[in-house]
MARLO-154025 format. One record per residue: residue in three letters; y, x, z of N, C-alpha, C, O in turn. Coordinates in steps of 0.2 Angstrom, whole numbers, plus 5000, padded with zeros to 4 digits. Layout:
// residues N
ALAYXZYXZYXZYXZ
...
END
This chain:
// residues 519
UNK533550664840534150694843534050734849533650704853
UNK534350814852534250834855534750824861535350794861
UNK534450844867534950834873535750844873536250804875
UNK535850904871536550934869537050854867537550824869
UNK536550844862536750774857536950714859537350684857
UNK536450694865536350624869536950634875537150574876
UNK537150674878537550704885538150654881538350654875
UNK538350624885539050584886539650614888540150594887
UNK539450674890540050724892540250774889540650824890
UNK539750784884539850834881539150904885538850914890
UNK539150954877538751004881538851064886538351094887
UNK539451084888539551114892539551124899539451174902
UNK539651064902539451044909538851024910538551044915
UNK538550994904537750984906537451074906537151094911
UNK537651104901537351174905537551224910537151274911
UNK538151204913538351224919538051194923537951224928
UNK537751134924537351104929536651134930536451154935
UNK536351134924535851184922535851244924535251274926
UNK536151274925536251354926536251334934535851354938
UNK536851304936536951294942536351264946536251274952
UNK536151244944535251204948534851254949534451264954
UNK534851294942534151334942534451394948533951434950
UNK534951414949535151464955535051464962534851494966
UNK535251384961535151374968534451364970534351394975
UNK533951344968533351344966533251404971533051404976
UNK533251474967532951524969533251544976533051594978
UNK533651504980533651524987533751464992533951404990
UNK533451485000533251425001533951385006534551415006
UNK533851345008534551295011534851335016535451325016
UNK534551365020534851405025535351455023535651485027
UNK535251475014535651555013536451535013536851575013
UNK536451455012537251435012537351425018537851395017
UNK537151415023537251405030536751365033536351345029
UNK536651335041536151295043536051235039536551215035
UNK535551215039535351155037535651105040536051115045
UNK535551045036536150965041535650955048535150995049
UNK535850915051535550875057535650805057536250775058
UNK535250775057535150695058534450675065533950695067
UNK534750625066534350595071533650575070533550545065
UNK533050595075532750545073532650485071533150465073
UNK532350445069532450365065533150345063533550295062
UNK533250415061534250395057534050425051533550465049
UNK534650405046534450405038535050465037535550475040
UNK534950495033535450535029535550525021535050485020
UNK535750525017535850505011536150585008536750595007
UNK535550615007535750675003535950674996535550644992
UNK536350714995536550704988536550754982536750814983
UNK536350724976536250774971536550744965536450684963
UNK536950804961537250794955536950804950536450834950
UNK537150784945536950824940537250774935537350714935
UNK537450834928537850804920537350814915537550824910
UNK536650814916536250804912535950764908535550764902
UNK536050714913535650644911535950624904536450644901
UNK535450574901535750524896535450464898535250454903
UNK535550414893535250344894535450304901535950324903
UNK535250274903535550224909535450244915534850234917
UNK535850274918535850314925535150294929534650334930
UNK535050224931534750194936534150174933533850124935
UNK533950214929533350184926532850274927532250274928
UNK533350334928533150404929532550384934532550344938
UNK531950424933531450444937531650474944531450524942
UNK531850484951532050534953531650544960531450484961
UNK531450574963531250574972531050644973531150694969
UNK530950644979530850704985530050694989529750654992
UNK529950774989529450774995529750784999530250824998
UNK529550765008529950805013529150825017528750785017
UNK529250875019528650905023528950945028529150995028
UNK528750905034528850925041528551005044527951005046
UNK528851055044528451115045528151135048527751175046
UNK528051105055527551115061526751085062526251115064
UNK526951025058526450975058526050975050525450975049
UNK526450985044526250985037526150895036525650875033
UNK526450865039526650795036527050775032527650775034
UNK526950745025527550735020527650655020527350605021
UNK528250665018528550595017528850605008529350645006
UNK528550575004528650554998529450494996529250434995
UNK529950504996530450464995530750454987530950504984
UNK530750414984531350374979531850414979531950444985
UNK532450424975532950414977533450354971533250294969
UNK534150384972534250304966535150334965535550374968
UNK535150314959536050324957536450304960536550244962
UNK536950344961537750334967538250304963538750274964
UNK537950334956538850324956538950394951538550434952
UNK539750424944539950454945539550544947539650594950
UNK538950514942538650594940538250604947537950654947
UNK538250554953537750604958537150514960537150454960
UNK536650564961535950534964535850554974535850614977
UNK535750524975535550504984534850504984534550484979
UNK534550524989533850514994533950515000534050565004
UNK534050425002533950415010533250425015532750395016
UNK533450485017532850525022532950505029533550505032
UNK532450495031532250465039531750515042531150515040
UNK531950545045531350615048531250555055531650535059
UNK530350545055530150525060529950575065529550555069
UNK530250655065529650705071530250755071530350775065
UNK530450765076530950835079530650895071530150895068
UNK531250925072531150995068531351005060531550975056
UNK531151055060531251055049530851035045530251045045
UNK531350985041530950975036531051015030531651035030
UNK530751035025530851065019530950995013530650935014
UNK531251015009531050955005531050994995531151054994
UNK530850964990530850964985530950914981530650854983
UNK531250914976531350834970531150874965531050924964
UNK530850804962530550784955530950764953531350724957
UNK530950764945531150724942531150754932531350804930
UNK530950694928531050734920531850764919531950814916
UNK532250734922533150764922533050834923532950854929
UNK533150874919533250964923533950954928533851004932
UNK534350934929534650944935534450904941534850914946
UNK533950864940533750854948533350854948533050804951
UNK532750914944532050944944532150994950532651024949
UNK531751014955531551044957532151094962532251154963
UNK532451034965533151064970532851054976532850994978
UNK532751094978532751094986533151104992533751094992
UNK532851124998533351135003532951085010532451055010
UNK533151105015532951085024533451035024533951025021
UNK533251015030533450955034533250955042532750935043
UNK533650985049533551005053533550915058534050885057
UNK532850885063532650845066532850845072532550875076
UNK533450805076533650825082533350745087533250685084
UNK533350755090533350675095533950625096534450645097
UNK533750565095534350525094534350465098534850425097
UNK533650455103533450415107533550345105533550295109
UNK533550335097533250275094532650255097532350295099
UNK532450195097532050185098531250145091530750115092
UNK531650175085531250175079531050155077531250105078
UNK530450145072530050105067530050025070529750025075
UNK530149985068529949915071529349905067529449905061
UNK528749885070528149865067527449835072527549815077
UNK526949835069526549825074526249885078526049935076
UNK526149855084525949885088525449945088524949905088
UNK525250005087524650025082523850025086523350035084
UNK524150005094523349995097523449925100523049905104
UNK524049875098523949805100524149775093524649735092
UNK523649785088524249765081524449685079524749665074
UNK524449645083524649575085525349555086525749505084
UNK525449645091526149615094526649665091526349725089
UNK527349655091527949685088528149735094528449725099
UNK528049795090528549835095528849905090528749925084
UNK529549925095529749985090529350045093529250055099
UNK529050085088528750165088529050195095528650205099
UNK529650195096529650235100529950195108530350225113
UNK529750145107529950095113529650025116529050015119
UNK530149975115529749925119529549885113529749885107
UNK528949835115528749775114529449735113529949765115
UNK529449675108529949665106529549585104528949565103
UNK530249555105530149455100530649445097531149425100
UNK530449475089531049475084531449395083531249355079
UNK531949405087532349355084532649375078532749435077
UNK532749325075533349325068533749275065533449225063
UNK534349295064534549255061534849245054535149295052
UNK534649195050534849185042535649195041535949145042
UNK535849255038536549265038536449305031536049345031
UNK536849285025536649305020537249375020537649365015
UNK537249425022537549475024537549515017538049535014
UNK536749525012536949555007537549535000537849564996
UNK537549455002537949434997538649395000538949354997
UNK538649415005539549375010540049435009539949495009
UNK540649415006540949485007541049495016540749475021
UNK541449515016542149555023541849615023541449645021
UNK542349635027542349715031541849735034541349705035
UNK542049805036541749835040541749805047541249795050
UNK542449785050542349785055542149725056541849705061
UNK542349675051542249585054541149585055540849545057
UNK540949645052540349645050540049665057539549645060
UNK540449735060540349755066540449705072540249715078
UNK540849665070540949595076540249575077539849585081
UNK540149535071539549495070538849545075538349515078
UNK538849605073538449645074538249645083537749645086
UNK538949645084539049665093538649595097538349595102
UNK538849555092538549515096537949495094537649445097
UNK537749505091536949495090536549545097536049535100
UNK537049595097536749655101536649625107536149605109
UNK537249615110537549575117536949515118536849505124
UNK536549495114536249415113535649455114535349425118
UNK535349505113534749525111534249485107533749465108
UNK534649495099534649455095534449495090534849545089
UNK533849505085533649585083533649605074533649655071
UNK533549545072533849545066534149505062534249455064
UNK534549535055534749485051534149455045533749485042
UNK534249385043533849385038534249365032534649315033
UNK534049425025534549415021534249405014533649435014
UNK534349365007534149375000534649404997535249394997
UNK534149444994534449484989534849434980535149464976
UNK534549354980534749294973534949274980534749294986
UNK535449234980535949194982535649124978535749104972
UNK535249084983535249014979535948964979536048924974
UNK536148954983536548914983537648944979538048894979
UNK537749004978537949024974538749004977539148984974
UNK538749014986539349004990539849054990540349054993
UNK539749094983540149184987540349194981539949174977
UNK541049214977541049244974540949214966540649234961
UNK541349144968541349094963540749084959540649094953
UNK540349074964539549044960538949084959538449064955
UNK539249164962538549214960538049204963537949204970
UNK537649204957536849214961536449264963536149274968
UNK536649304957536349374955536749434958537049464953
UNK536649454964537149514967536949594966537149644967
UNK536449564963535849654963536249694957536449754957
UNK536349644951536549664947537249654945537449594947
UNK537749704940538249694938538149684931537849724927
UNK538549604930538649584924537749554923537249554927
UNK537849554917537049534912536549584916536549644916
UNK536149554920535449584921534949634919534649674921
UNK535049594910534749644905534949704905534549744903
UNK535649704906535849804904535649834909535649894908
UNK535249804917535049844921535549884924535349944925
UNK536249864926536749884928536649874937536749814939
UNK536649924942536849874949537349874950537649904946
UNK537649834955538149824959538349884963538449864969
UNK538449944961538649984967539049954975539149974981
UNK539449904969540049904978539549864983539449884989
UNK539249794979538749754985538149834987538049844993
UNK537849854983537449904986537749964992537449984996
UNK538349984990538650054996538849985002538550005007
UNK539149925003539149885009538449875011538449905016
UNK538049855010537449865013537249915015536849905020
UNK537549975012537150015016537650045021537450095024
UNK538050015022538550025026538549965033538949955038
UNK538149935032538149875035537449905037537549925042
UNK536849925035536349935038536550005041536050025044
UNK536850035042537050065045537450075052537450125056
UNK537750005052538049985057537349965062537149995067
UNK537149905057536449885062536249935064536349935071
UNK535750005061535450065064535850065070535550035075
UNK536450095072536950115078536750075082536350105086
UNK536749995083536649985088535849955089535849915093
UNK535349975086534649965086534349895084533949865088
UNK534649875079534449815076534249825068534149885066
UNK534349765064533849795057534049725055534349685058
UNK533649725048533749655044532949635041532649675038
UNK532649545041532249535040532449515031532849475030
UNK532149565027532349575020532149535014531749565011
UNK532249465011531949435010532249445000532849454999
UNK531849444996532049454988532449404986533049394985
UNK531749364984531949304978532149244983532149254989
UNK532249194981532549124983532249084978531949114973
UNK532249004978532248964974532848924970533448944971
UNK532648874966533348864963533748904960533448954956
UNK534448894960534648954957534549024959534549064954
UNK534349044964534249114968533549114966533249144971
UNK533149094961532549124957532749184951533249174947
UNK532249234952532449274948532449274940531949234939
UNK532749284935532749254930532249314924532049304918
UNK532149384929531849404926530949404926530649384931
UNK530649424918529849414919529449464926529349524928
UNK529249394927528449454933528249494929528149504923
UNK528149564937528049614935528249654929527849704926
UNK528849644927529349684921529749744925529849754931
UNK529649774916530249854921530749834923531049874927
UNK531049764920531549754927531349734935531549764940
UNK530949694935530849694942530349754945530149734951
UNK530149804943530149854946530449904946530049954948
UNK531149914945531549944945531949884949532549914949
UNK532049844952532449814957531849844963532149884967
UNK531249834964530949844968530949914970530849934976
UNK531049954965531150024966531850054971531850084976
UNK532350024966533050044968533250014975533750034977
UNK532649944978533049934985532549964991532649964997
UNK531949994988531950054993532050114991531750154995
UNK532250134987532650204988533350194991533550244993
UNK533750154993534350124995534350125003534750155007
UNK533650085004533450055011533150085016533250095022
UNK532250105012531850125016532050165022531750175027
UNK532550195020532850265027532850235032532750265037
UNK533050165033533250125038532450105045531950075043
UNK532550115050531950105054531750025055531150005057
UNK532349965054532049905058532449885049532949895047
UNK531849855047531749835040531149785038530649805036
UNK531349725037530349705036530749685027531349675026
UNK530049695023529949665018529749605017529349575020
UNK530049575011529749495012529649495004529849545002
UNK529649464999529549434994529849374994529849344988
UNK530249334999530549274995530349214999530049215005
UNK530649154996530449094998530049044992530049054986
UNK529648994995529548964989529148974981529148944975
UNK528749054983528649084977528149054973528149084968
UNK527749004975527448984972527748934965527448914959
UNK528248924967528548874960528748944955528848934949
UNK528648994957528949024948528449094949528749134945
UNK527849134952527449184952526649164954526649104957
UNK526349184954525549174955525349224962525649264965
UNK524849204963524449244968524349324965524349364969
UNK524249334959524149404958524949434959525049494962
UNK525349414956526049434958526349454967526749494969
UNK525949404970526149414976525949494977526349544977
UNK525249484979524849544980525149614975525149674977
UNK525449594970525549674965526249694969526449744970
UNK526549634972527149644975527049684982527349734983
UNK526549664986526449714992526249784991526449824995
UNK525949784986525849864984526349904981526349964981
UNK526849854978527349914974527749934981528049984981
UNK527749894986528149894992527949954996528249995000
UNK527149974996526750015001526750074997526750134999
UNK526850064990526850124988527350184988527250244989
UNK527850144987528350184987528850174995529450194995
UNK528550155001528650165006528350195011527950165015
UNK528450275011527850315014528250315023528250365027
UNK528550245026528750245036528150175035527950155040
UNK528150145030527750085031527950015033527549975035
UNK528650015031528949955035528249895032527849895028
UNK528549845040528249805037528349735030528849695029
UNK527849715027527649675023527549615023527349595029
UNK527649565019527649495017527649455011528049455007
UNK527249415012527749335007527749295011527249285015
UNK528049265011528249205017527649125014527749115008
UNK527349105016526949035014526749015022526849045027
UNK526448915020526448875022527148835021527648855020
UNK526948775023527548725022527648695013527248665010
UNK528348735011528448715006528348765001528348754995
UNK528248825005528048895001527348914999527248974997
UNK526848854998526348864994525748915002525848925008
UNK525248924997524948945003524449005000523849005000
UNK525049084995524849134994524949194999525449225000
UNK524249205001524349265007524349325003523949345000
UNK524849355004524849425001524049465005523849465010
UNK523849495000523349555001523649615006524149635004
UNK523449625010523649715015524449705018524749745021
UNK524749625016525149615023525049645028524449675030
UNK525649655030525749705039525949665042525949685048
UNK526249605042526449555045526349485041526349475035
UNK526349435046526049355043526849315043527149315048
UNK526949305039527649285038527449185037527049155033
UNK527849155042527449085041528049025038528549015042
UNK527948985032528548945033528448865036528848815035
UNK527948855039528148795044528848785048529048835051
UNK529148735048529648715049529348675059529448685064
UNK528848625057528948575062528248595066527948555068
UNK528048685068527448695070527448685078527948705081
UNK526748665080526848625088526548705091526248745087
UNK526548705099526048755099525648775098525548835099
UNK525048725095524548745095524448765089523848795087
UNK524848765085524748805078525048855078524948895074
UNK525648875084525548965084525148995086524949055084
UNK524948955093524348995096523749015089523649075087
UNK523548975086523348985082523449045077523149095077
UNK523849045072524049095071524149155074523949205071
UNK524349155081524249225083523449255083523149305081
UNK523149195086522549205084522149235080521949295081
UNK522149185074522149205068522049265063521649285059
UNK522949295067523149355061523049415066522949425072
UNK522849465061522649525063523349575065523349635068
UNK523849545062524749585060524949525064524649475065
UNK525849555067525949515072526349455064526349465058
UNK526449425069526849355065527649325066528049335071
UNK527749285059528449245060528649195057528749185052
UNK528649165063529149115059529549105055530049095059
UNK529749095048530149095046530549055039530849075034
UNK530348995041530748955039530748885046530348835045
UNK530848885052530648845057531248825061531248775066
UNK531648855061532148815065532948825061533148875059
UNK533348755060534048745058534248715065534148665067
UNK534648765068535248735073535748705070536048745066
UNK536048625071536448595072536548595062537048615059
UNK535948565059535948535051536148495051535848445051
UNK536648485051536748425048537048395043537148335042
UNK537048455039536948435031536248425028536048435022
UNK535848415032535148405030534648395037534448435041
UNK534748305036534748285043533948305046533848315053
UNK533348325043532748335044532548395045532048415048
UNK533048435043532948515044533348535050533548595051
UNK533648475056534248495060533748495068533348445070
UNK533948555073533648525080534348555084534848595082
UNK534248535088534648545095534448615097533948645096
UNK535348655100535248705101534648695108534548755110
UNK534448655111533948655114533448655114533048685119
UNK533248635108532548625104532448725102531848735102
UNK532848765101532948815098532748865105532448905107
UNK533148825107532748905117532148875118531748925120
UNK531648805118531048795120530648855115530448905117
UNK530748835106530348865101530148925102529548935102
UNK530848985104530849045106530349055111529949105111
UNK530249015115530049045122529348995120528849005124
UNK529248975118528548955115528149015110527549025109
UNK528549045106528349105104528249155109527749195109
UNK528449155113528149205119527749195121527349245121
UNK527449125123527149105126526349105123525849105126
UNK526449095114525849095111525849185109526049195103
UNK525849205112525749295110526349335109526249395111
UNK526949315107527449355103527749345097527949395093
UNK527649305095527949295090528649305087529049285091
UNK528849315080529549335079529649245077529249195078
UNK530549255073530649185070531349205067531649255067
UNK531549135064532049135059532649075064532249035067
UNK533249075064533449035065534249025059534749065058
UNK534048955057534748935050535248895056535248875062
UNK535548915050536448875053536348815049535848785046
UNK537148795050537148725045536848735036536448715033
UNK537448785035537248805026536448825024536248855020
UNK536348805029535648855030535648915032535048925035
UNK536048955033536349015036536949005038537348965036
UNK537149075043537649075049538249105044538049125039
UNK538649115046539249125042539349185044539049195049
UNK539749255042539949305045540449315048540549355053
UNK540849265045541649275048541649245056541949275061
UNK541349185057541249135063540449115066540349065069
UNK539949175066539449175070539349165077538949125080
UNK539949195079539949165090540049095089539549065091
UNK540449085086540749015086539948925085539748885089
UNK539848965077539348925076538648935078538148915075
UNK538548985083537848985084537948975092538249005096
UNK537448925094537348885102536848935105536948975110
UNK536148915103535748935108535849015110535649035116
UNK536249055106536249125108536349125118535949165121
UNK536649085122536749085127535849075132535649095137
UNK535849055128534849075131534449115129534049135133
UNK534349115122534249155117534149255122533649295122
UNK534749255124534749335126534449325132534649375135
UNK533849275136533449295142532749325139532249345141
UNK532849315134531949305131531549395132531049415135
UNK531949415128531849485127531849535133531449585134
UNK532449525139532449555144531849545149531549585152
UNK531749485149531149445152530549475149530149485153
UNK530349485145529849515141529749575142529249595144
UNK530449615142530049685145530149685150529549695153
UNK530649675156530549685163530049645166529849675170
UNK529749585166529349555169528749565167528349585171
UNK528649555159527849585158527849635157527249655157
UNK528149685155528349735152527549805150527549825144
UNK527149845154526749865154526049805152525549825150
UNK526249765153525649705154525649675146525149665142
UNK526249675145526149615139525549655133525049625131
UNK525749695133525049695128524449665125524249635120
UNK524249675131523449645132523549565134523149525136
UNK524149535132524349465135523949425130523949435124
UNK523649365133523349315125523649245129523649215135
UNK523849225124523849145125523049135127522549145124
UNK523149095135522649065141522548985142522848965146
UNK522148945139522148885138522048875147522148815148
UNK521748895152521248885158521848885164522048835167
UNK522048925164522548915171523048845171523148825177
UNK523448815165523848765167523548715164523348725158
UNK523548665168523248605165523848555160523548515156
UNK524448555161525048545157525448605156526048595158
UNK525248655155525848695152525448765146524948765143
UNK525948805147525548855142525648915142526148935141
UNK524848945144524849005148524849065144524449055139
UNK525149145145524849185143524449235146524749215152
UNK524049275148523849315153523549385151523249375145
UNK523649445155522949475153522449445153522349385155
UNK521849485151521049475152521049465160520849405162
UNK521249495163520849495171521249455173521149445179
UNK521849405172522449355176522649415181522449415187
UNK523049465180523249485187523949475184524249495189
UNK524449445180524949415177525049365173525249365167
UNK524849305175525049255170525749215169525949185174
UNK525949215165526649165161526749085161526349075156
UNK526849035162526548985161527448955157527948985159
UNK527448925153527648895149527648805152527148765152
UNK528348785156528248715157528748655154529148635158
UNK528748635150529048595143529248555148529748575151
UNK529048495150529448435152529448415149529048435145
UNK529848345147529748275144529948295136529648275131
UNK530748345136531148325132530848375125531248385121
UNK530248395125530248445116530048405112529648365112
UNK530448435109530448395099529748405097529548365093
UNK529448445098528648465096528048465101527448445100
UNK528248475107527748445110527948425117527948465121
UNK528148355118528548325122527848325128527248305126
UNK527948345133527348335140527548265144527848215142
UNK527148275147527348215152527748205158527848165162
UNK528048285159528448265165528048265171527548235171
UNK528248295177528048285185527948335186528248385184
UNK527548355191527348405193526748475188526148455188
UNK526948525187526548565185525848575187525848575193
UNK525248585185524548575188524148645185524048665179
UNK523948675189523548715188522848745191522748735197
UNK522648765189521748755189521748805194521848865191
UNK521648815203521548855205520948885204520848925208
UNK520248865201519748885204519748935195519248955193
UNK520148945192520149005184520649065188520849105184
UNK520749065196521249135196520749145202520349115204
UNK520949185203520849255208521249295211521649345209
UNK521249265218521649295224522249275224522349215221
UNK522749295227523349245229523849285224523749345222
UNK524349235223524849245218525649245221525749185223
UNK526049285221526849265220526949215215526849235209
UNK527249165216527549115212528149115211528449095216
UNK528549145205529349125204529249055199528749025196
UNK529949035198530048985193530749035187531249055190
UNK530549045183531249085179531549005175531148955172
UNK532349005176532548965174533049015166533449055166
UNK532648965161532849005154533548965152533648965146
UNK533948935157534648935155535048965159535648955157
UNK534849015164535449065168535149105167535549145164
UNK534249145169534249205169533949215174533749275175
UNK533849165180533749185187533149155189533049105185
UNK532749175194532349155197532249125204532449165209
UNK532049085205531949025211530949055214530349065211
UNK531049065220530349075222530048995223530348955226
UNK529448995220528948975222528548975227528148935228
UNK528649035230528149035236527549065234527649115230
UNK526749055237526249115236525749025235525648975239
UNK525449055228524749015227524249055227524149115226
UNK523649015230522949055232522449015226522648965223
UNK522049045224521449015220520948975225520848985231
UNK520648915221520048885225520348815223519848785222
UNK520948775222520748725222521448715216521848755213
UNK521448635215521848635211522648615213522748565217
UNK523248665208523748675213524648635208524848645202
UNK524848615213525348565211526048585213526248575219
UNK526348615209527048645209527348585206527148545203
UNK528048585209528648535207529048585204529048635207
UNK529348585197529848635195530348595197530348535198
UNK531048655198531548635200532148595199532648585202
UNK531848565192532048505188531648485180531248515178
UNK531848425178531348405174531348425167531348375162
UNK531548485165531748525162531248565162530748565165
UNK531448635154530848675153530848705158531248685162
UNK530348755161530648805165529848865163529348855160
UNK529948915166529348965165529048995173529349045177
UNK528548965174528249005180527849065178527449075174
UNK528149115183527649195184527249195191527349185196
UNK526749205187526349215194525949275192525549285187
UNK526149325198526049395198525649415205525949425211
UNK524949415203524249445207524449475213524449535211
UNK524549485219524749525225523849545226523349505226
UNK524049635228523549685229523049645234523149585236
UNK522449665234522049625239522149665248521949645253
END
């Protein structure tokens, strides 16, 4: 059966599309006027028609080259079905100026359409990943060192609005609170009278998406872009929110296809593969999963499968990031882990505030400000924080989330205090004798971490802080940062030579800076 044949609309529009493509074709995007403008690390979702296709829209082959004019850097993108005869490719120009682009595709109306794309400055602060000369630690491309807070809010599958989403949004902002983490399978099937499956509409097999859940999404990551935040991206689920399709089938690479052609445009994005994977996939599965990810994502977001804990203990191959699911980890196994990993790290199944639908999985919003700031402490680490459902609700996030009111010191403290420093910072077993140090190599900045009696994971002994003066060099400003207001209390001036005994200001956490004065 010939094309004419197969066309659902008939053959007359398909060859006006035809005719129409191949015109535009032969001139280039500026002869209809300037090219668009988008920001750096902002997404545009350009759009192409076309009434040629047959068979199942979302199954079409489609993408673009974009190549930077100046530089001769391309970025190869996906794109994916909108809807209603038109195909999208969300472009993200990482570098001021023109880009050109071209598409492929077997479709003749969206083989070989071109056209530019004009790169303006948008003071995003960009790609969130590892650092590319401290790859341990998280920072965005075009700005600061960062400690990926996040919270479990299943945003891709909660309905509401735009705006109830831009509440939730502001205050994550407000909090310096930096991601959302979401699944794509809904396990527990809260939404939507029991759906689990939101990727697809209806029967899975027809390979049908959801457009409404897919254009909210993207409208929702959209929102996050504006205010410089992102979502940690998690697939599958256990239980019901297990996929029902076979490993590695053309169905599941075409999920994996169409949620980066959808997403990739987006700058704060991690990939994850799921939870739990080991109950329904193998270790070669993980690994083939990281590469369908690397392949068709030419900004590189970063990669994962989340293990340890109850998540089996499958390390994805060429991870960019160590996704970790202990829940009850004491310091000394992140320090380790930071250690360890070559890609920065997360926590990510480790902290439920205020569970009490699942009394083992529940800590105090106070247990939840030490954890955080013990991630700092052991190098930088990100993390996950659940609500009761396991996740935070959208409609009542202020509401139900406690620690945020400490939560927003971590991140400011991080950049203004250590800020040029932190880099080279390591977790320092030598300077405190009950606390937990980070420092550069040379101690001209170290951080001390002082727990007190009351931690759930690593409860201290209480009294006065002790530290080894004969491991520093030269005399120190002593503050005390207290991580329930934001403010600092002076300490006074410690010298090196002997061993030195601070009282914190109460018997509570608190974090000592001691910052090296010139000689």
């Amino acid at each position: 059966m010939g094309f004419f044949e197969k066309s659902h609309i008939g053959w007359l529009p398909a060859l006006l599309s035809l005719i129409l493509a191949g015109w535009l074709s032969c001139f280039p995007a500026e002869a209809s006027g300037s090219p668009p403008e988008v920001g750096k690390w902002r997404r545009i979702a350009l759009p192409f028609s076309s009434f040629s296709y047959s068979g199942n829209p979302f199954e079409l082959e489609f993408s673009a080259v974009f190549k930077h004019r100046e530089s001769g850097v391309t970025l190869k993108l996906p794109g994916y079905f909108a809807g209603s005869n038109l195909w999208k490719i969300g472009f993200m120009p990482n570098r001021p100026g023109l880009w050109d682009y071209q598409t492929s595709s077997p479709d003749p109306g969206l083989n070989n359409r071109s056209g530019s794309v004009r790169c303006i400055p948008s003071g995003h602060p960009g790609l969130l990943g590892p650092d590319p000369g401290h790859p341990r630690k998280w920072k965005f491309a075009d700005g600061n060192h960062v400690l990926p807070i996040a919270l479990r809010l299943e945003f891709f599958t909660e309905p509401g609005t735009d705006e109830v989403f831009k509440r939730a949004a502001l205050f994550m902002r407000d909090h310096h609170l930096l991601l959302l983490d979401t699944r794509l399978l809904e396990e527990q099937g809260q939404f939507e009278g029991g759906r689990h499956d939101f990727i697809f509409q209806g029967d899975w097999k027809k390979q049908q998406f959801d457009l409404t859940v897919w254009d909210r999404m993207e409208r929702r990551m959209e929102i996050l872009t504006e205010l410089g935040l992102g979502a940690h991206l998690m697939f599958y689920s256990d239980d019901d929110g297990t996929p029902p399709w076979p490993a590695m089938s053309p169905t599941e690479k075409l999920v994996i296809r169409y949620t980066l052609a959808r997403l990739a445009g987006f700058p704060v994005l991690l990939f994850n593969t799921g939870i739990d994977i080991d109950e329904y996939r193998d270790q070669a599965w993980v690994d083939w999963f990281g590469r369908q990810i690397r392949e068709l994502d030419p900004y590189g977001h970063p990669v994962s499968s989340r293990y340890g804990g109850g998540s089996g203990e499958m390390v994805m191959k060429g991870q960019t990031f160590d996704s970790r699911g202990e829940r009850f980890a004491k310091m000394a196994d992140m320090v380790r882990y930071f250690k360890a990993s070559g890609v920065p790290v997360s926590m990510d199944d480790a902290w439920g505030e205020n569970r009490t639908r699942v009394s083992e999985k529940t800590f105090r919003p106070e247990d939840i400000r030490r954890a955080f700031w013990k991630c700092l402490a052991a190098g930088g680490l990100g993390g996950i924080i659940r609500g009761d459902d396991g996740y935070f609700h959208l409609h009542n996030l202020p509401e139900d989330l406690e620690s945020e009111q400490w939560l927003k010191w971590i991140n400011p403290f991080l950049q203004k205090e250590l800020g040029r420093t932190f880099p080279v910072m390591v977790p320092d077993p030598t300077p405190a004798v009950n606390g937990f140090s980070l420092a550069d190599p040379e101690r001209t900045l170290i951080m001390i971490l002082y727990l007190g009696k009351d931690d759930r994971w690593d409860p201290g002994p209480g009294g006065p802080l002790q530290i080894q003066g004969e491991r520093l060099s030269g005399s120190y400003r002593a503050r005390w940062f207290d991580p329930r207001t934001g403010k600092f209390t002076s300490a006074g001036l410690v010298a090196a030579g002997k061993l030195i005994s601070l009282d914190p200001p109460s018997p509570e956490d608190w974090v000592l800076l001691l910052d090296r004065q010139n000689p």
